[in-house]
TORKOL-4160 file (C-alpha; in steps of 0.2 Angstrom, whole numbers, padded with zeros to 4 digits, m for minus):
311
<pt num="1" X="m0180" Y="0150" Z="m0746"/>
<pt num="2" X="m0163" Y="0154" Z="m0748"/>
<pt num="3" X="m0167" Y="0167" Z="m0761"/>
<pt num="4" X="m0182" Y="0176" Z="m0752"/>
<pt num="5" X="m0170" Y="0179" Z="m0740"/>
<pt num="6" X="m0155" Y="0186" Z="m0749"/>
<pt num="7" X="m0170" Y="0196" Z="m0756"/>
<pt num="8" X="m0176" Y="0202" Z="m0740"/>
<pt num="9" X="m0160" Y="0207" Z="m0733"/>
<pt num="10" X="m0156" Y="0218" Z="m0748"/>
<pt num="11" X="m0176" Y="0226" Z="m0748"/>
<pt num="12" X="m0182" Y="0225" Z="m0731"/>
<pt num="13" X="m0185" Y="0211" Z="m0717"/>
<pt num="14" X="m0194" Y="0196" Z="m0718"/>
<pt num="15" X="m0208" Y="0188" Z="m0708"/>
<pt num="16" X="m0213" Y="0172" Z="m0704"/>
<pt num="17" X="m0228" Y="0168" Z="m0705"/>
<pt num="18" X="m0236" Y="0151" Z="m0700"/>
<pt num="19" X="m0254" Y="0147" Z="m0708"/>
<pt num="20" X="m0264" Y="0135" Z="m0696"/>
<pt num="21" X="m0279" Y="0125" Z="m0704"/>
<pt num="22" X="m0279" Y="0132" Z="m0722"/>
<pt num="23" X="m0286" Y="0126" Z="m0736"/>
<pt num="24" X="m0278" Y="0122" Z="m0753"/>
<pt num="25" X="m0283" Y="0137" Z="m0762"/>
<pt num="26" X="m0280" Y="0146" Z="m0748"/>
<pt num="27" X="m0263" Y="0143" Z="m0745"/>
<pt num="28" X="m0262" Y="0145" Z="m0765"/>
<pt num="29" X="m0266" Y="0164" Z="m0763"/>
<pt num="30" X="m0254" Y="0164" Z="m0749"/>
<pt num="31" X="m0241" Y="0157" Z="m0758"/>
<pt num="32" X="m0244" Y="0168" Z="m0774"/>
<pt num="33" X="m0245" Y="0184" Z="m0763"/>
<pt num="34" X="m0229" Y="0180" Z="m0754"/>
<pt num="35" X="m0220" Y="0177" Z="m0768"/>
<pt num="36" X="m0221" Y="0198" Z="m0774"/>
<pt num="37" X="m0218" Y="0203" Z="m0759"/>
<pt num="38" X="m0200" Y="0199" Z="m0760"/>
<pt num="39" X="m0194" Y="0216" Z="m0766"/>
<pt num="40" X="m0208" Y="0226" Z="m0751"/>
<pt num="41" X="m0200" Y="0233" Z="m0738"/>
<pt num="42" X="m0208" Y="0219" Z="m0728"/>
<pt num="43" X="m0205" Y="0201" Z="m0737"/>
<pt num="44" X="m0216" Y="0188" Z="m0731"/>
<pt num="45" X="m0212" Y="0168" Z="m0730"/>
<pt num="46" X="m0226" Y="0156" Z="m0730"/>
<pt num="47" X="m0225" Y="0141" Z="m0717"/>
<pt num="48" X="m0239" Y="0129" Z="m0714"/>
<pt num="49" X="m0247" Y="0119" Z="m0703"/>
<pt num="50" X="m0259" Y="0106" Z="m0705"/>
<pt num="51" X="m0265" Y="0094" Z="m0693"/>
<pt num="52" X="m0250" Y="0080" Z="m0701"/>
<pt num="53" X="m0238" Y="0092" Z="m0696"/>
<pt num="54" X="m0224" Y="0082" Z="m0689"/>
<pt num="55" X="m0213" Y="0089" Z="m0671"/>
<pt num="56" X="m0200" Y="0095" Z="m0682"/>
<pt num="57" X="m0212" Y="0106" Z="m0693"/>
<pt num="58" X="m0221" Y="0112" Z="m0679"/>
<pt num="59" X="m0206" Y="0116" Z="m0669"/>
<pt num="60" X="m0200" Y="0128" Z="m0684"/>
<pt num="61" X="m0215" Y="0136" Z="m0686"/>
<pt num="62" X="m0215" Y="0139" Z="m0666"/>
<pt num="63" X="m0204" Y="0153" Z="m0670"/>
<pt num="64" X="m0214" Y="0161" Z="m0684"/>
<pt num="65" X="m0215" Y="0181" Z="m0682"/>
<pt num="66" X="m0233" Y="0181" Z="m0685"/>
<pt num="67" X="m0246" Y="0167" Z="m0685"/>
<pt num="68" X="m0266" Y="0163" Z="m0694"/>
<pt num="69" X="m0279" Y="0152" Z="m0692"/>
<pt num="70" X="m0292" Y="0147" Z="m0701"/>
<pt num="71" X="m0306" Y="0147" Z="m0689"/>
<pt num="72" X="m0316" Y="0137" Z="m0703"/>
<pt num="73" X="m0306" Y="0120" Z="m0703"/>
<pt num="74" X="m0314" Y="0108" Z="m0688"/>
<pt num="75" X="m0293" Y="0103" Z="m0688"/>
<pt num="76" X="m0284" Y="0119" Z="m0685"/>
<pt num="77" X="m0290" Y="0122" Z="m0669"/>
<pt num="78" X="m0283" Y="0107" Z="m0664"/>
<pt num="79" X="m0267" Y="0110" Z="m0673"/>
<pt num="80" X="m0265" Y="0130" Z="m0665"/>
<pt num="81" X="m0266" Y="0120" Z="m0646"/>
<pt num="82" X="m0252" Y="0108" Z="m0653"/>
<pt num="83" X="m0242" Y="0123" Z="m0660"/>
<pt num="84" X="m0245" Y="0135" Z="m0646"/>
<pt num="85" X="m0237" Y="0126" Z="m0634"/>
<pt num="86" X="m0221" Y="0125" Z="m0641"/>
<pt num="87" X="m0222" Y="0144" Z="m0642"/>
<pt num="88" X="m0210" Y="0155" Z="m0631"/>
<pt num="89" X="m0219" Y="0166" Z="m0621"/>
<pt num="90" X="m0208" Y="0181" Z="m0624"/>
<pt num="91" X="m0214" Y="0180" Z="m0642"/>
<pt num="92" X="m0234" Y="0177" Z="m0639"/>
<pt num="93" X="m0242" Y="0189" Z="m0650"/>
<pt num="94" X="m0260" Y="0191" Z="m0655"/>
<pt num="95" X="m0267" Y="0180" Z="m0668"/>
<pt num="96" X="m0274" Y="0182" Z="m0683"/>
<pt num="97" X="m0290" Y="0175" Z="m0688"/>
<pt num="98" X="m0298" Y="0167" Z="m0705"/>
<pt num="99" X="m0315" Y="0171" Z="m0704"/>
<pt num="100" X="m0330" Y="0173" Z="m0717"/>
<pt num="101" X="m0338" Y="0186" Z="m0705"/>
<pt num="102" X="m0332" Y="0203" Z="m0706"/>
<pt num="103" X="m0330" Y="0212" Z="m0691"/>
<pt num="104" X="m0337" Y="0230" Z="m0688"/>
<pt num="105" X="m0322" Y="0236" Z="m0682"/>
<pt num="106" X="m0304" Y="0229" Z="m0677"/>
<pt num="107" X="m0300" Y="0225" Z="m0662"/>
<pt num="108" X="m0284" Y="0233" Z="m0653"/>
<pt num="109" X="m0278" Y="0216" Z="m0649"/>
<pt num="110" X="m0282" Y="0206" Z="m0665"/>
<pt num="111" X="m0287" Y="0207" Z="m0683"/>
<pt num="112" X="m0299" Y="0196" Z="m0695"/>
<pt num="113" X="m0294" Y="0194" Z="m0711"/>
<pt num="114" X="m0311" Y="0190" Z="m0721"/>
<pt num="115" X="m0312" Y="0176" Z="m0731"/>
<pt num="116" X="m0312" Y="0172" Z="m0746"/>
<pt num="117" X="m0296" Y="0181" Z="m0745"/>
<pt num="118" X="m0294" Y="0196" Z="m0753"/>
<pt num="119" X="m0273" Y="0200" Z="m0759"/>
<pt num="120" X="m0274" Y="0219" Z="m0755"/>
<pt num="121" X="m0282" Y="0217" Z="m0737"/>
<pt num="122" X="m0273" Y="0202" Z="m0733"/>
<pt num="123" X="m0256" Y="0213" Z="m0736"/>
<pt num="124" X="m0266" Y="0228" Z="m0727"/>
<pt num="125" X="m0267" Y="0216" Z="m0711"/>
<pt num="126" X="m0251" Y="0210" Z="m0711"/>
<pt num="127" X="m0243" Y="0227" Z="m0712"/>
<pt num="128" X="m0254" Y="0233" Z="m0699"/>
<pt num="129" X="m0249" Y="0220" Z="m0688"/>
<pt num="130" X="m0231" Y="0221" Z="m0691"/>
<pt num="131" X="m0234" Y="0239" Z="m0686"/>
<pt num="132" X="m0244" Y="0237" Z="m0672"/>
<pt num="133" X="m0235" Y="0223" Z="m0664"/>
<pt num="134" X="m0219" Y="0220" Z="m0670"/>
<pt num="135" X="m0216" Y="0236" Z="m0670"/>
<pt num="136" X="m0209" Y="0238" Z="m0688"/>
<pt num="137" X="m0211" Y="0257" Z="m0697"/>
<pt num="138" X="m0195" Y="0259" Z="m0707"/>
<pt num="139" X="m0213" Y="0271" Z="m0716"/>
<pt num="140" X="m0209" Y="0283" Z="m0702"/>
<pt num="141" X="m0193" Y="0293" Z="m0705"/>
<pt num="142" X="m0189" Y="0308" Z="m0694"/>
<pt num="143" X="m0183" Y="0322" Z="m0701"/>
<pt num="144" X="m0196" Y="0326" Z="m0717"/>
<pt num="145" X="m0203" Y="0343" Z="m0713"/>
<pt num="146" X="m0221" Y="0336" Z="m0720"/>
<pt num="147" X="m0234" Y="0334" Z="m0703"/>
<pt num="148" X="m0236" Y="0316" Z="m0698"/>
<pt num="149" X="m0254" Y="0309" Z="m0708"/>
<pt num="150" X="m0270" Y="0304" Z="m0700"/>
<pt num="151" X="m0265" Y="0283" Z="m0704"/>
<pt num="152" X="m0246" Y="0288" Z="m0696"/>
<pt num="153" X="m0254" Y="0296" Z="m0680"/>
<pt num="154" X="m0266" Y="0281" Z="m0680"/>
<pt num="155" X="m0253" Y="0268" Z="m0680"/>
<pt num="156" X="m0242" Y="0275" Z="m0667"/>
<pt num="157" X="m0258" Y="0278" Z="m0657"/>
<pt num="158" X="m0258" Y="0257" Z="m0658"/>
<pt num="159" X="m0240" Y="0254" Z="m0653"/>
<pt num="160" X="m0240" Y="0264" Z="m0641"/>
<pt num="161" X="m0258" Y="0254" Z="m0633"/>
<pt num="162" X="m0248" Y="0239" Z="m0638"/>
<pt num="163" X="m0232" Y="0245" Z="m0627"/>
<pt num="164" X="m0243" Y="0250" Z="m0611"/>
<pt num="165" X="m0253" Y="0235" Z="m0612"/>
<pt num="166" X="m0239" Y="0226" Z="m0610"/>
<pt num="167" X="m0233" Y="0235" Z="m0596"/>
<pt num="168" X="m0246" Y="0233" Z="m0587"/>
<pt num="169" X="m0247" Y="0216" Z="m0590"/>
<pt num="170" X="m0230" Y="0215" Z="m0579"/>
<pt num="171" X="m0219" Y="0211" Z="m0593"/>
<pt num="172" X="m0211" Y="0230" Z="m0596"/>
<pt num="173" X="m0216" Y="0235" Z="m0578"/>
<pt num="174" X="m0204" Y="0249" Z="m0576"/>
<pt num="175" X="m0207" Y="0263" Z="m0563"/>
<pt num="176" X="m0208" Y="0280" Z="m0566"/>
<pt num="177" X="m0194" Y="0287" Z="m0558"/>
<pt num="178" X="m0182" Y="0275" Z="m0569"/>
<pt num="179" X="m0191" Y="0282" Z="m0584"/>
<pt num="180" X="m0176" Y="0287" Z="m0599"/>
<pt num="181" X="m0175" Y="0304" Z="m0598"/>
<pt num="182" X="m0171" Y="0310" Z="m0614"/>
<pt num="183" X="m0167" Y="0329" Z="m0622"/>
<pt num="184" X="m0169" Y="0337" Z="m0639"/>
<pt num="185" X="m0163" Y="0352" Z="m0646"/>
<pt num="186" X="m0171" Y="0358" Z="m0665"/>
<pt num="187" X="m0179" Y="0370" Z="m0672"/>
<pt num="188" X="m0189" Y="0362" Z="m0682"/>
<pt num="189" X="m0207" Y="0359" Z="m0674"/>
<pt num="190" X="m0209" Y="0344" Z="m0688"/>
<pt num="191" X="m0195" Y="0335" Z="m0680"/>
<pt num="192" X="m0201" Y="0338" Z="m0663"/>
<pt num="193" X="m0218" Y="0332" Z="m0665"/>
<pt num="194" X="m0208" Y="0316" Z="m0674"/>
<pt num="195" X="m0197" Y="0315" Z="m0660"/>
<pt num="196" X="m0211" Y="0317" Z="m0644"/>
<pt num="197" X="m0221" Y="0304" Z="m0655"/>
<pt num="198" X="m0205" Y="0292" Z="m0655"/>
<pt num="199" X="m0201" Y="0294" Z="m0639"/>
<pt num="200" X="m0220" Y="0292" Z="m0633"/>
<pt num="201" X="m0218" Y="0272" Z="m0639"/>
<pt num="202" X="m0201" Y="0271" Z="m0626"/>
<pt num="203" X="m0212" Y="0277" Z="m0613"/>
<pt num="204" X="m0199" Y="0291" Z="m0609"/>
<pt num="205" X="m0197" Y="0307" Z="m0602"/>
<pt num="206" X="m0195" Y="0319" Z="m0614"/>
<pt num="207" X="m0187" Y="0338" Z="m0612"/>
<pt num="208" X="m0190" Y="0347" Z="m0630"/>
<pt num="209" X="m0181" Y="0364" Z="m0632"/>
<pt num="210" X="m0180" Y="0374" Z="m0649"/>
<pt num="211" X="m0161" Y="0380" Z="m0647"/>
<pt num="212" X="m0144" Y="0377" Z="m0642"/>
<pt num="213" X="m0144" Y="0390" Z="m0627"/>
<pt num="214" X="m0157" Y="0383" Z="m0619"/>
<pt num="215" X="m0152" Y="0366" Z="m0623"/>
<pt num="216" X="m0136" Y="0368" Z="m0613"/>
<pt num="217" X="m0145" Y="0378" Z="m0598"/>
<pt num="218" X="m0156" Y="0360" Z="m0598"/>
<pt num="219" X="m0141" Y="0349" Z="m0597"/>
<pt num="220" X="m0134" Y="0361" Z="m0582"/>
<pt num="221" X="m0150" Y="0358" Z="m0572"/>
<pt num="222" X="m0153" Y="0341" Z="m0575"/>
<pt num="223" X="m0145" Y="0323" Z="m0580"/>
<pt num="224" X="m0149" Y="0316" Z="m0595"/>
<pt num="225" X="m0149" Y="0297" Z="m0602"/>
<pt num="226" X="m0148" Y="0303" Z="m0620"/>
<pt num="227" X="m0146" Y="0320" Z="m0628"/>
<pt num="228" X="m0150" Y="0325" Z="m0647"/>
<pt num="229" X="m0145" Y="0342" Z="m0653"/>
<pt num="230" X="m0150" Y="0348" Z="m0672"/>
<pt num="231" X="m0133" Y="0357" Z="m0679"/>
<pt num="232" X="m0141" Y="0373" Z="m0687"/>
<pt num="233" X="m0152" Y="0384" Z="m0674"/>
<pt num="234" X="m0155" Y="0401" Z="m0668"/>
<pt num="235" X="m0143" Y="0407" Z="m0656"/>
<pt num="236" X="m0125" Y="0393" Z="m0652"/>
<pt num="237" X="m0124" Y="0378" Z="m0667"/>
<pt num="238" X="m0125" Y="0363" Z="m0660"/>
<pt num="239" X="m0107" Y="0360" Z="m0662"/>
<pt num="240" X="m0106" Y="0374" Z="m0650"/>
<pt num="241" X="m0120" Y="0371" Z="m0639"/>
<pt num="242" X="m0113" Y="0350" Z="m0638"/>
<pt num="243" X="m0095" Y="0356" Z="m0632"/>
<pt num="244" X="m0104" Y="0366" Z="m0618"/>
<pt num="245" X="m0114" Y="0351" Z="m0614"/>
<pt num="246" X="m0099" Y="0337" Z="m0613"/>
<pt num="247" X="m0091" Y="0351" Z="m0599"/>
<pt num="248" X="m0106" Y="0351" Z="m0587"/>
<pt num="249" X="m0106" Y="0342" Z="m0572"/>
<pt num="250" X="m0121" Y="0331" Z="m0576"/>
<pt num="251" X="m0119" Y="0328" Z="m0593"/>
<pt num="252" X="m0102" Y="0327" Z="m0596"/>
<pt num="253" X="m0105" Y="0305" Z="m0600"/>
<pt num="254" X="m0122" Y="0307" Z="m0609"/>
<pt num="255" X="m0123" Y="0302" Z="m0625"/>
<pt num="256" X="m0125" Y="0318" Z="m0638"/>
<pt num="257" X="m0131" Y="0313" Z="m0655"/>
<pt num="258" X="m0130" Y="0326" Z="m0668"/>
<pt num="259" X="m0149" Y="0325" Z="m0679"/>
<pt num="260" X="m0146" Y="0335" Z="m0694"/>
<pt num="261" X="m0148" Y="0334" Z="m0712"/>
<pt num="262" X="m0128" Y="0338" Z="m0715"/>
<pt num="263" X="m0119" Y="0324" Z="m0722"/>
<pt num="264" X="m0102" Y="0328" Z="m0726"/>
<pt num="265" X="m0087" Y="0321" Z="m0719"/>
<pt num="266" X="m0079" Y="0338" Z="m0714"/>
<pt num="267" X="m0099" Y="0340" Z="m0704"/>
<pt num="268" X="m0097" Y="0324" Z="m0697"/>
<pt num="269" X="m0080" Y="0329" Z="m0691"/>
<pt num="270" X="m0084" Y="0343" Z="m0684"/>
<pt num="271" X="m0096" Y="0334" Z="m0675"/>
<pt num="272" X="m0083" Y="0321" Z="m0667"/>
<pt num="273" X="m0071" Y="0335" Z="m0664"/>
<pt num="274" X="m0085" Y="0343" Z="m0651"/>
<pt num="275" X="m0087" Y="0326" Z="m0643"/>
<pt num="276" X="m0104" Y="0321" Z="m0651"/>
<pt num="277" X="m0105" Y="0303" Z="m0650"/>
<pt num="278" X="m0115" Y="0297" Z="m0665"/>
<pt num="279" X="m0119" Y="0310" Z="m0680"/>
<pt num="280" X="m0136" Y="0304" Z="m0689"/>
<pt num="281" X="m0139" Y="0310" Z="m0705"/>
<pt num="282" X="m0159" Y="0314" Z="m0708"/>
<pt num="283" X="m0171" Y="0309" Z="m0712"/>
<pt num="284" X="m0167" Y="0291" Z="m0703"/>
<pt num="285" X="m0182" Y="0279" Z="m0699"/>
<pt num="286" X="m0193" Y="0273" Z="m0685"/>
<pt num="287" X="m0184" Y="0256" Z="m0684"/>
<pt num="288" X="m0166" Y="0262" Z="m0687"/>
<pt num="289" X="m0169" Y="0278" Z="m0674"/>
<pt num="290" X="m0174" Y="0267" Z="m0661"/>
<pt num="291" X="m0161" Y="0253" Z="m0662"/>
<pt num="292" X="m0148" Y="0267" Z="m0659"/>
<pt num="293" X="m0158" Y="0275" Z="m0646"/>
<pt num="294" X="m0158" Y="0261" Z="m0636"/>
<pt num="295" X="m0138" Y="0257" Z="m0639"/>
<pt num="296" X="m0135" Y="0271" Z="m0632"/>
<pt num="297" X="m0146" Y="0270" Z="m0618"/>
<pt num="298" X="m0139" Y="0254" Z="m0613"/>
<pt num="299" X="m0122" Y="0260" Z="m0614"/>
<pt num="300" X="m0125" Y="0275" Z="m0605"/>
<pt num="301" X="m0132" Y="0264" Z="m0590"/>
<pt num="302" X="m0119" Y="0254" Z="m0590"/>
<pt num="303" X="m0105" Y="0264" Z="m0589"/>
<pt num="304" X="m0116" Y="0274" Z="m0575"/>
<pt num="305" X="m0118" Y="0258" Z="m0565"/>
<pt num="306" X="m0099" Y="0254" Z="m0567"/>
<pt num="307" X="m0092" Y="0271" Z="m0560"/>
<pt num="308" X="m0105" Y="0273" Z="m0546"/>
<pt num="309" X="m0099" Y="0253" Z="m0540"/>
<pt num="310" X="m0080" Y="0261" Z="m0544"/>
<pt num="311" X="m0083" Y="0274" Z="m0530"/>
C-alpha cells in the first residue's frame, strides 16, 4: 500500500476503489490490473468487501473514491446496504455495476462493466468515471494549439451534465447573478475554445476578447472575479494591457493571471513587476487550471467581503 502510493504521488493520483460481492477470480483480475496501473496517471488501489467484512473494513472502504458491485452475488446486495450507510453524503457518487448483460448504451448517471471482465474496458470505465464524476482530466491541457477531439468534447459534455445535475439537485444551487465572472484576453482561438469549455464546467460567466486593448476597455466597464491575459497579442502586450487593468476602478483587486507559453524568469518578472498575480506557464492541465482558478476566486471574494464590511 505504502509503495502504490509513493508511486501515485510521483505518476499521478490514486483511487480507491471498494469491490462489493466479487468473486475470487474476479477480484484476482482486479488485483492484477491494479497493480500496472501504478505508473498511469490514474493509479488504482483495490479494497474489498465481502459480506465478513468486519465495521472496521467497512468503515474504510466507506471513504473509497469509487465503488462496484457485483449484481451476481445474492450477498453483495446486502453488503452495498451495510456499506452505503456509512457513506458521507457529500461523497455519494454513482455506482458501478458487475453485470453479464451489456447495456445498449451508458447511462449519464452510471456504467456497467460486463462480465466476465474484460482488463481494457474495465480501465476504459474507470477512467470514464474518474472523468465524468470526480472530475479528473489532467488529459485536458490548455494551451495545445491542436482543436479539442470528439472523445475530449464528449467528456466535458458529461462533466459538465454531471455539474448541473447537481445543481439542480440543490447541492450547488447558486443563483445566476452570483455567477464568477471571468475575463480572458488571447489571441489564440485554440485556447479560447479550451478556456470557454473550462469554464463551461464552473458554471461561469465568461467575457472572451482577442487582445490587450479590448481587454482593458472590458475591465473599465465591468468588474471582474478573475482575469487572464495571454503576454503576446495584436496591439498592447499583456504586460501592458495588465498594468492598465490593475489602475481601473473596478479591477484594480482582481486577480490577473498571465497564460502564456513564456517561461523564463526575466518573463515571469516582468510579469510581477506589472502586478500580475500568478504567471502560468502553458500548456497546464484541466485539474491544475481549475485548482488555481478557484484559489483565486475564493481569495478574491474574501478580500471583497472584508473591505465592503471595513466601510
Amino acid at each position: 500500500m505504502a509503495a502504490q502510493l509513493s508511486s501515485a504521488k510521483q505518476t499521478g493520483k490514486l483511487f480507491q476503489v471498494a469491490v462489493v460481492g466479487a468473486g475470487a477470480n474476479d477480484l484476482e483480475i482486479f488485483s492484477r490490473i491494479f497493480a500496472i496501473t501504478r505508473y498511469r496517471t490514474r493509479t488504482y488501489h483495490l479494497k474489498v468487501v465481502s459480506e465478513n467484512s468486519s465495521l472496521g473494513d467497512l468503515s474504510s472502504a466507506a471513504n473509497a473514491d469509487i465503488y462496484v458491485v457485483n449484481l451476481h452475488n445474492s450477498h453483495a446486495i446486502h453488503c452495498w446496504h451495510r456499506l452505503s450507510a456509512l457513506i458521507n453524503t457529500e461523497r455519494r457518487k454513482p455506482v458501478l455495476k458487475i453485470s453479464k448483460v451489456t447495456p445498449a448504451s451508458e447511462s449519464g448517471s452510471e456504467f456497467t462493466i460486463s462480465w466476465p471482465i474484460n482488463p481494457a474496458k474495465l480501465l476504459q470505465s474507470l477512467d470514464n468515471y474518474t472523468i465524468r464524476h470526480l472530475h479528473y482530466y489532467p488529459e485536458f491541457e490548455i494551451g495545445s494549439e491542436v482543436e479539442p477531439s470528439v472523445a475530449t468534447l464528449k467528456n466535458f459534455k458529461a462533466i459538465n451534465l454531471t455539474t448541473h445535475a447537481q445543481q439542480n439537485a440543490g447541492q450547488q444551487n447558486v443563483a445566476k447573478e452570483n455567477q464568477i465572472k471571468i475575463l480572458v484576453a488571447d489571441d489564440s482561438l485554440a485556447v479560447r475554445r479550451q478556456l470557454k469549455m473550462e469554464f463551461d464546467v464552473m458554471d461561469a460567466k465568461l467575457n472572451l476578447v482577442i487582445d490587450g486593448e479590448s481587454a482593458v476597455k472590458a475591465a473599465e466597464a465591468e468588474r471582474y472575479d478573475v482575469i487572464f491575459l495571454d503576454v503576446v497579442m495584436p496591439g498592447i502586450d499583456g504586460y501592458t494591457a495588465c498594468k492598465n487593468i490593475k489602475r481601473s476602478k473596478l479591477n484594480k483587486n482582481t486577480p490577473v493571471i498571465m497564460l502564456t507559453s513564456r517561461s523564463s524568469t526575466f518573463d515571469k518578472l516582468k510579469g510581477m513587476l506589472a502586478g500580475c498575480d500568478t504567471y502560468l506557464t502553458k500548456p497546464i492541465n484541466h485539474n491544475e487550471f481549475q485548482e488555481i482558478v478557484q484559489q483565486h476566486v475564493n481569495a478574491h471574494k474574501d478580500r471583497t467581503q472584508k473591505l465592503e464590511n471595513e466601510q
